[in-house]
N, C-alpha and C positions, 0 to 999 in steps of 0.2 A: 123856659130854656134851662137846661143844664148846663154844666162847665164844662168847658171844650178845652183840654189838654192838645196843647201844640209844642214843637221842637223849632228854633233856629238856629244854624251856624254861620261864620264867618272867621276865615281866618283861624283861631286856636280857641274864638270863646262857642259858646253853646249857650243856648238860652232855654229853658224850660215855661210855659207861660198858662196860667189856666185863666180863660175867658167868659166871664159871664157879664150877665145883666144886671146894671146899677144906674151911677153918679158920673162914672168918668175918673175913678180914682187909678191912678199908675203905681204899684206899691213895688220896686225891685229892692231885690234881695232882702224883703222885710223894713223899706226905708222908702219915703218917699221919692220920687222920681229927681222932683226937684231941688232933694236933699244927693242922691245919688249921681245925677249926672248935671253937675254945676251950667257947665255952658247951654247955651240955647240952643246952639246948632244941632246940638246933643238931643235935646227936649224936644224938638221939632223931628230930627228922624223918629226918634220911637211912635209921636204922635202922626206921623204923616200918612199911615194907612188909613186912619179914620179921619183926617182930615177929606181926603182925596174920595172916602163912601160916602164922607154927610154924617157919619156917625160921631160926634164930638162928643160924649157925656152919655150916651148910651150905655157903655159895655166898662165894667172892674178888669182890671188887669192884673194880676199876681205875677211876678217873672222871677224865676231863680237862674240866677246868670252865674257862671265860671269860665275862666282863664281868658287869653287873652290880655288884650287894651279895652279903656272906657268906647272908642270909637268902634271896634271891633264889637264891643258887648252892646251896643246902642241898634249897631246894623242886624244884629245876631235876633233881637228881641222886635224887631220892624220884620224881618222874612217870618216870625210866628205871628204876629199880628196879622199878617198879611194871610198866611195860611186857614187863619181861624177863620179870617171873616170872608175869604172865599168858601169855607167849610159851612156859614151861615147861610150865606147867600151867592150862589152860582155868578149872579149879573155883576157884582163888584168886580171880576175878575179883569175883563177888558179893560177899564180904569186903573186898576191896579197892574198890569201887566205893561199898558202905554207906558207907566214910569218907572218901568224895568224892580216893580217890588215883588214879582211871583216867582223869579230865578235865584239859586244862590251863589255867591262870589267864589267862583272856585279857585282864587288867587291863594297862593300859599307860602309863606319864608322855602324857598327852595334853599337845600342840605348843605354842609357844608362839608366840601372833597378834600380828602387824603392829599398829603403833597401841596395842597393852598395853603393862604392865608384864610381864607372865605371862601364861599360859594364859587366866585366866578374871578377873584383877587387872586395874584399868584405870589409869592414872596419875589422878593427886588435878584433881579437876574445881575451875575456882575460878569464881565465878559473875561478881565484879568483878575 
């Protein structure tokens, strides 16, 4: 198997990931996973698309992540994971899709308007 270059977003980060066949090593942004994204919760998205194939220690993972939050770059690097290994194997898909991993979050910081405080905030109205 060759390296399977994949994209994920979320939010403002982007995730670049190239996936092949190894150990099960997680290396982002050239640092280990575990070095990179302190919390569990963290560690457990990234890993949760091969959790959910059976694949645990199969596949090396390279991910170059930008902008963004850590939570944002965790989910951003799970939708390429996800991509990949439906790109491997078609049948992963249905499992991966029951737990809503093959859509992207198309949730976004909506702009902030002319004449506000913020987005949807208006500065304090005074009547006199």
């Amino acid at each position: 198997m060759e390296t399977i270059n994949k994209s994920g977003r979320r939010k403002s980060a982007v995730a670049r990931i190239y996936l092949s066949e190894g150990t099960g090593t997680v290396t982002v942004n050239k640092r280990d996973v575990k070095d990179y994204f302190p919390e569990g919760v963290l560690q457990y998205k990234v890993n949760q698309p091969f959790a959910l194939t059976e694949n645990e220690g199969k596949y090396d993972v390279k991910a170059n992540v930008a902008g963004g939050g850590i939570t944002g770059q965790a989910e951003a690097i799970r939708l390429a994971i996800t991509k990949a290994l439906v790109e491997i194997n078609e049948e992963y898909k249905p499992a991966l899709k029951a737990e809503g991993l093959t859509t992207r979050d198309p949730r976004m910081v909506e702009r902030k308007k002319f004449g506000q405080k913020k987005a949807r905030k208006k500065f304090q109205f005074s009547k006199r």
